[in-house]
Each structure stands twice: as C-alpha cells, then as structure tokens.
TIKOL-42903 format. One record per atom (N, C-alpha, C, O): residue number from 1; residue in three letters; x, y, z. Coordinates in pm, whole numbers, m for minus. Example, Ala and Ser with C-alpha at 12.3 -4.5 7.8 and 13.67 -1.06 7.14 Angstrom:
2
(pt 1; 'ALA'; (1319; m569; 780)),
(pt 1; 'ALA'; (1230; m450; 780)),
(pt 1; 'ALA'; (1320; m330; 780)),
(pt 1; 'ALA'; (1424; m332; 846)),
(pt 2; 'SER'; (1285; m225; 708)),
(pt 2; 'SER'; (1367; m106; 714)),
(pt 2; 'SER'; (1290; 3; 787)),
(pt 2; 'SER'; (1341; 114; 804)),
END
This chain:
72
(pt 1; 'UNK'; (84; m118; 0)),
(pt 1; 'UNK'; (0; 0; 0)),
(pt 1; 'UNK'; (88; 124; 0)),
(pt 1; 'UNK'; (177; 127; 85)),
(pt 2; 'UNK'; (76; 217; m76)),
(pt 2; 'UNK'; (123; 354; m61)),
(pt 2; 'UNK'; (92; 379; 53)),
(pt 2; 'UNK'; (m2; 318; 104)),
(pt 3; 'UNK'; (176; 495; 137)),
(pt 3; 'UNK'; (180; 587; 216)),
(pt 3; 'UNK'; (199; 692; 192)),
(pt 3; 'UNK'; (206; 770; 286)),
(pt 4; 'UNK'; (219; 749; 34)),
(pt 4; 'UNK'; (278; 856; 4)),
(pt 4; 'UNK'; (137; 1002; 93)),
(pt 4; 'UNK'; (19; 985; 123)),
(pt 5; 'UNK'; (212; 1110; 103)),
(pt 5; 'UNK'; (89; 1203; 77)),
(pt 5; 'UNK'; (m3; 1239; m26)),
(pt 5; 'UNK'; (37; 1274; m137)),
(pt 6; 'UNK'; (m139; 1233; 8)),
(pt 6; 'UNK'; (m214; 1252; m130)),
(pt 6; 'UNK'; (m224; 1376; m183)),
(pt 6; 'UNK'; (m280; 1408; m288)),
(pt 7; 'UNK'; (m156; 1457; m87)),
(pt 7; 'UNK'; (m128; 1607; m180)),
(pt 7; 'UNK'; (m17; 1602; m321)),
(pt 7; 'UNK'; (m24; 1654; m432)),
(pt 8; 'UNK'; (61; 1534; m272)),
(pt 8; 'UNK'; (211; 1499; m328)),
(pt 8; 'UNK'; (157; 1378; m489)),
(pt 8; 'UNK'; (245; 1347; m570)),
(pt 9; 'UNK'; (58; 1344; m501)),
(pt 9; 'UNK'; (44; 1213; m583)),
(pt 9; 'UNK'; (20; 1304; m737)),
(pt 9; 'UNK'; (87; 1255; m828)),
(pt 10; 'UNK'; (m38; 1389; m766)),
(pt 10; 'UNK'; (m78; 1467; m864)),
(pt 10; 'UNK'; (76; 1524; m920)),
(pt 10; 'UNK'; (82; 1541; m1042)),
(pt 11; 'UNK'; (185; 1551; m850)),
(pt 11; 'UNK'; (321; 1545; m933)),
(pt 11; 'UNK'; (395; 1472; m985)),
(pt 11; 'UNK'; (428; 1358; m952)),
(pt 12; 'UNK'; (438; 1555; m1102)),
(pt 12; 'UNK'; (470; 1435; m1229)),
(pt 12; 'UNK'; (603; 1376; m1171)),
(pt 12; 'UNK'; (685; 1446; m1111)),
(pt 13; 'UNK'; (618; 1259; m1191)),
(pt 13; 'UNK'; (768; 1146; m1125)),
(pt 13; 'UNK'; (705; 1094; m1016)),
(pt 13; 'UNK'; (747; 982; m987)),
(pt 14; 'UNK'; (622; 1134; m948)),
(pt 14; 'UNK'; (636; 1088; m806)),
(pt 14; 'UNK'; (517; 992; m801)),
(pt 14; 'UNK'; (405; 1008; m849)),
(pt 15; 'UNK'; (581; 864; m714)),
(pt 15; 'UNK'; (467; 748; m759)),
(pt 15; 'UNK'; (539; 645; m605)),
(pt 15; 'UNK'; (639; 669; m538)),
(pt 16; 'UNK'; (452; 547; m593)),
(pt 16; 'UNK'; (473; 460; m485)),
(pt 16; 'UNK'; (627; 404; m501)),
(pt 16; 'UNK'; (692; 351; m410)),
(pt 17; 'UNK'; (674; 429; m639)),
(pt 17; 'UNK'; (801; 316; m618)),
(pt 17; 'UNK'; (943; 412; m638)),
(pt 17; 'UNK'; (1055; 362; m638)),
(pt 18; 'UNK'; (917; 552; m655)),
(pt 18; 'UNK'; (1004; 598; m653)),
(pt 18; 'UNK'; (1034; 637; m476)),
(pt 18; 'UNK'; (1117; 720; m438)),
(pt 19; 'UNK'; (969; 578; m409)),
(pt 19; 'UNK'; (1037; 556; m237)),
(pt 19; 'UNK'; (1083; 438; m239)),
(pt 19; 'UNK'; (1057; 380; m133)),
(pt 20; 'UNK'; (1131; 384; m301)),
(pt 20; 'UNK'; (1197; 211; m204)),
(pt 20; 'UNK'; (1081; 118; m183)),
(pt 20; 'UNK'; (1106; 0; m161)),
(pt 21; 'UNK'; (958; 160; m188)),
(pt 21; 'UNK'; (841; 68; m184)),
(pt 21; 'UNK'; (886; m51; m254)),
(pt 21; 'UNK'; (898; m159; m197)),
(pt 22; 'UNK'; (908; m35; m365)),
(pt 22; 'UNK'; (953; m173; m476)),
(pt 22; 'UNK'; (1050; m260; m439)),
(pt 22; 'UNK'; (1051; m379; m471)),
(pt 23; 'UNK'; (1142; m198; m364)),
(pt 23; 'UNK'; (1267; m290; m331)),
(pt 23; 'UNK'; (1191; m341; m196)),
(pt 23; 'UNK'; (1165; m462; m187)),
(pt 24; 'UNK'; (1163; m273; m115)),
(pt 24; 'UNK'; (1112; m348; 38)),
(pt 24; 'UNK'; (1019; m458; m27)),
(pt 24; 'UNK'; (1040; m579; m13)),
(pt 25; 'UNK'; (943; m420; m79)),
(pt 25; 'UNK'; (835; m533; m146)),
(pt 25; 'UNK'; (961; m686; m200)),
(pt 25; 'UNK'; (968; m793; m141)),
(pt 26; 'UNK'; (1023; m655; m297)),
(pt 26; 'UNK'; (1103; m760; m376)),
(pt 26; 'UNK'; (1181; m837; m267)),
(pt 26; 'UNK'; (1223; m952; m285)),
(pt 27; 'UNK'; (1200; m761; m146)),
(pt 27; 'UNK'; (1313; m803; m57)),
(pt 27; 'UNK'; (1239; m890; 37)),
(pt 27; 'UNK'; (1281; m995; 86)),
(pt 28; 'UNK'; (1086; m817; 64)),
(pt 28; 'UNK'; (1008; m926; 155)),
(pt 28; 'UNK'; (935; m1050; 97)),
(pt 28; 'UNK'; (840; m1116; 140)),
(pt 29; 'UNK'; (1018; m1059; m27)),
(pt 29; 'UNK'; (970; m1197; m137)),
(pt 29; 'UNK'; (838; m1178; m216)),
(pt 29; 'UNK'; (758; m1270; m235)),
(pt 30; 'UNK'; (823; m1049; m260)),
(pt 30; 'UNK'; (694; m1018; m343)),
(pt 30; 'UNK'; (709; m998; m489)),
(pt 30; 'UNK'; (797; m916; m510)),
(pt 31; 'UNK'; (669; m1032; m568)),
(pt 31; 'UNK'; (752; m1096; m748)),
(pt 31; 'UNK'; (683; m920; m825)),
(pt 31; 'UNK'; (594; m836; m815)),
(pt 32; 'UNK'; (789; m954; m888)),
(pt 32; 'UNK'; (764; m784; m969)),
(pt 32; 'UNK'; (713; m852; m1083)),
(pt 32; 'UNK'; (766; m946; m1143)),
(pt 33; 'UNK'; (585; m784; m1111)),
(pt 33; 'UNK'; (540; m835; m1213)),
(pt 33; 'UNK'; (527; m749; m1309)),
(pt 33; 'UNK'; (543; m628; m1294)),
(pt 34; 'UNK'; (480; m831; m1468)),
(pt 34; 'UNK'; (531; m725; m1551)),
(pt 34; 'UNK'; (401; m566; m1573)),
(pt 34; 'UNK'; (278; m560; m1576)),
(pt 35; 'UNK'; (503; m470; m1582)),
(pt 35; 'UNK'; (451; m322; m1568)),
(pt 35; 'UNK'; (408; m279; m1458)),
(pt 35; 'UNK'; (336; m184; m1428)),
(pt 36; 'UNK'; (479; m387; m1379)),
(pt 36; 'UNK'; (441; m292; m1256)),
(pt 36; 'UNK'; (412; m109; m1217)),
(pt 36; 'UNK'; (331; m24; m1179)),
(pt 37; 'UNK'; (555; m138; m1263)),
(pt 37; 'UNK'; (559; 69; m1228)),
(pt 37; 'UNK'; (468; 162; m1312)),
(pt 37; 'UNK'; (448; 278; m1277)),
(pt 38; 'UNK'; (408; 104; m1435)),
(pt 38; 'UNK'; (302; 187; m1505)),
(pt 38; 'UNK'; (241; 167; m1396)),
(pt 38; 'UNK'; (238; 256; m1310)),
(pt 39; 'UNK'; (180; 48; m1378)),
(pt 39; 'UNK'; (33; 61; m1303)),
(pt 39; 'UNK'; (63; 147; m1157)),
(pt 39; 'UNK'; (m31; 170; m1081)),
(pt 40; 'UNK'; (116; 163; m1146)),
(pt 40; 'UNK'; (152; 254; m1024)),
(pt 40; 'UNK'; (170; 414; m1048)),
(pt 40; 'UNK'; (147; 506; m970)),
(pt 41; 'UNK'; (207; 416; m1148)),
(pt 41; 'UNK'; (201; 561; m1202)),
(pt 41; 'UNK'; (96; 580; m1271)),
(pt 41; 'UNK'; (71; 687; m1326)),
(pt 42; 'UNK'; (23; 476; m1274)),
(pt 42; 'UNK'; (m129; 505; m1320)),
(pt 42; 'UNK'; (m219; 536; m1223)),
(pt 42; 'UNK'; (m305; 624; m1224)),
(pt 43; 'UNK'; (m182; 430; m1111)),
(pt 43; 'UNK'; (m296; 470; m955)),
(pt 43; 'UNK'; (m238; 587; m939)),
(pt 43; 'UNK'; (m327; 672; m947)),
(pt 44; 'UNK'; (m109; 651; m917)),
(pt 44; 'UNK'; (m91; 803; m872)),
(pt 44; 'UNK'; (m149; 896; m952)),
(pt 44; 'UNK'; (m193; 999; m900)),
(pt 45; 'UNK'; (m158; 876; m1077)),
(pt 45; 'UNK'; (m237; 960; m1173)),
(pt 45; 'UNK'; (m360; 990; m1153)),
(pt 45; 'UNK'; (m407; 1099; m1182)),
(pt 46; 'UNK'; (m425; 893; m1100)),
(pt 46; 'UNK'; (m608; 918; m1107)),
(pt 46; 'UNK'; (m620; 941; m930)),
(pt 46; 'UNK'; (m723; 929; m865)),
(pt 47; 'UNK'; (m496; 972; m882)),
(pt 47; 'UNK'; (m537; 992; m718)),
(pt 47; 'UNK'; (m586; 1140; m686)),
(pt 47; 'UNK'; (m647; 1170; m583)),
(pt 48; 'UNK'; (m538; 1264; m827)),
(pt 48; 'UNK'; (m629; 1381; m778)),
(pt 48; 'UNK'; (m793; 1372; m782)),
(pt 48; 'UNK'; (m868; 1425; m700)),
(pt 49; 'UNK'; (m829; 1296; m895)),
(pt 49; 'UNK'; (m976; 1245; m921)),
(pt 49; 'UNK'; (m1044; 1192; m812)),
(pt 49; 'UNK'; (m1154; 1234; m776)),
(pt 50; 'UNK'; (m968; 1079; m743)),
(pt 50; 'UNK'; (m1073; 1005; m625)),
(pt 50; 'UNK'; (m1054; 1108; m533)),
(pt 50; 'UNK'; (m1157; 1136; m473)),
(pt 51; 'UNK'; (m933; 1190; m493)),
(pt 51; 'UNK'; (m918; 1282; m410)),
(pt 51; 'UNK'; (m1070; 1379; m436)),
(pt 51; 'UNK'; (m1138; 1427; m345)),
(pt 52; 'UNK'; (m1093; 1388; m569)),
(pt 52; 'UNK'; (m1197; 1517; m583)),
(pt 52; 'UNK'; (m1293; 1498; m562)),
(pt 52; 'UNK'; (m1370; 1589; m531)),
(pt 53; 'UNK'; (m1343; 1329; m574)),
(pt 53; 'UNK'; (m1464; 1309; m548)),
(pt 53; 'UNK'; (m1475; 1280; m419)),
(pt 53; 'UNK'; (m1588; 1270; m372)),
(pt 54; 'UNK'; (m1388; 1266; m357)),
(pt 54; 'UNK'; (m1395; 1242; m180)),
(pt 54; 'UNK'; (m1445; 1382; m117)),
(pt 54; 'UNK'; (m1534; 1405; m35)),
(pt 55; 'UNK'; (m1368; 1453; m174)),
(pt 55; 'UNK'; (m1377; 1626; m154)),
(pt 55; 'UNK'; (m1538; 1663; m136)),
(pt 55; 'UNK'; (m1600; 1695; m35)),
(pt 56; 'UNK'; (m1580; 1646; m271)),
(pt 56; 'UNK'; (m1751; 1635; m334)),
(pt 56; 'UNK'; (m1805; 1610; m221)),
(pt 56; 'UNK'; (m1861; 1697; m156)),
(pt 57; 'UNK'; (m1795; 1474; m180)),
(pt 57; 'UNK'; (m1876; 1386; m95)),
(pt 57; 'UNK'; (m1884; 1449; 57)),
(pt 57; 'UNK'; (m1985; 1446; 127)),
(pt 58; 'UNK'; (m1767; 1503; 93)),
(pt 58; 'UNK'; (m1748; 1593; 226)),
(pt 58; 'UNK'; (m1840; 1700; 203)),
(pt 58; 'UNK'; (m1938; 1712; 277)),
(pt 59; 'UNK'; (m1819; 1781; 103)),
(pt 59; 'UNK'; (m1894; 1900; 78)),
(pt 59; 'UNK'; (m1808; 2012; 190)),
(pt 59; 'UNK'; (m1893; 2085; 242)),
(pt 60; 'UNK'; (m1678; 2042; 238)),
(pt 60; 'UNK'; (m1613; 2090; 288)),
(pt 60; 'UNK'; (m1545; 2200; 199)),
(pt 60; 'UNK'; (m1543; 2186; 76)),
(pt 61; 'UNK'; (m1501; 2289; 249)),
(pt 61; 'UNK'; (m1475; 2390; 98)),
(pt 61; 'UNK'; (m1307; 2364; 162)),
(pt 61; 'UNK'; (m1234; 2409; 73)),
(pt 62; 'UNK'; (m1218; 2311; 278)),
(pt 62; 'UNK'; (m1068; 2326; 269)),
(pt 62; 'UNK'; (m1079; 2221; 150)),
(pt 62; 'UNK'; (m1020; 2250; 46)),
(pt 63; 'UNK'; (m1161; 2081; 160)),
(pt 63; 'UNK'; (m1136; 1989; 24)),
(pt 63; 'UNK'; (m1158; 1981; m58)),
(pt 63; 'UNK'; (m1122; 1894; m138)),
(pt 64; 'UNK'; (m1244; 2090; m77)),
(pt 64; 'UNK'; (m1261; 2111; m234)),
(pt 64; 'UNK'; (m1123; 2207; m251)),
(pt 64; 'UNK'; (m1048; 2156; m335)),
(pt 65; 'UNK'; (m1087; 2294; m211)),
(pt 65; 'UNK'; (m982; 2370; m261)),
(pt 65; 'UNK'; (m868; 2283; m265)),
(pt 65; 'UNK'; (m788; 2287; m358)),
(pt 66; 'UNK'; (m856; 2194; m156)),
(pt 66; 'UNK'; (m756; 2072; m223)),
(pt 66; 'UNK'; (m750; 2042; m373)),
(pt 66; 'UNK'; (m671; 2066; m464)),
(pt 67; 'UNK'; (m883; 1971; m358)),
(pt 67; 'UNK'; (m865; 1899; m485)),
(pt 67; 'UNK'; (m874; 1980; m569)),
(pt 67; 'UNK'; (m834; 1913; m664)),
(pt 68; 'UNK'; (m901; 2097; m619)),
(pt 68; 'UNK'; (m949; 2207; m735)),
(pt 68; 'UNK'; (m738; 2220; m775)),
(pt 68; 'UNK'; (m690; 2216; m888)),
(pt 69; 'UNK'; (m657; 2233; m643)),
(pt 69; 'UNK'; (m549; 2263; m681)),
(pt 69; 'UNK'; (m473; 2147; m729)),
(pt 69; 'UNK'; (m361; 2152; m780)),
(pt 70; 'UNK'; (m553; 2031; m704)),
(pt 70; 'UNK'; (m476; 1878; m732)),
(pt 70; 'UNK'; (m501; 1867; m928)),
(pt 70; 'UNK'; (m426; 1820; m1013)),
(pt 71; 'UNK'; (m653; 1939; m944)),
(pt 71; 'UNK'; (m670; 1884; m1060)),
(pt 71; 'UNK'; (m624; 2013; m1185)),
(pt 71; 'UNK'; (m639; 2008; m1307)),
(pt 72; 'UNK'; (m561; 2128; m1094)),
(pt 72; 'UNK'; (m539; 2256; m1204)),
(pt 72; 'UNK'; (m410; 2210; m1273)),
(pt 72; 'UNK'; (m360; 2278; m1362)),
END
C-alpha cells in the first residue's frame, strides 16, 4: 500500500516506487510483475480524481480547494 501524501500524488515522477516501496516489497519476497511501475504511475495519476470526489462527498470547501489545486 502507498503511504505517500495525497497532496504529493498529482506530481509528475512521483509514484509509490520511486520511495523504495519496490525494493522493500522484492526483498520481503513479493515478485515484480510485468509493468508494474506503469500501473503505479497510473494509480498516482487518477489519485487527484478520487481525491476530488472524496472532496464532493465531504462537501467541505478546505477539500474542495484541495482537490481544485490537485486537478489545475
């Protein structure tokens, strides 16, 4: 599972495996399978989206201004 911050996921490079996630995983005997790291830079990609609709669902205006700045 990521831990990254979900403010931080909407910038470009930055994804679960550019922390060492991948190696701790490979090291605790977990098989890299193939494309991994797309699909991971794919879940970081669509994390301002679920972020926005979480936002929505609060109806809070700090999370909507979150996400409004996640998706500009």
């Amino acid at each position: 599972m990521c831990t990254r911050d979900a403010s931080t996921m909407a910038e470009p490079g930055t994804h679960c495996l550019s922390s060492g996630t991948l190696a701790a995983y490979l090291e605790s005997g977990g098989r890299e399978h193939p494309r991994l790291a797309e699909r991971c830079e794919e879940s970081a990609a669509a994390a301002p989206l679920t972020y926005a609709l979480f936002a929505l669902q609060t109806g809070e205006p700090e999370q909507r201004a979150t996400a409004a700045a996640q998706l500009a």
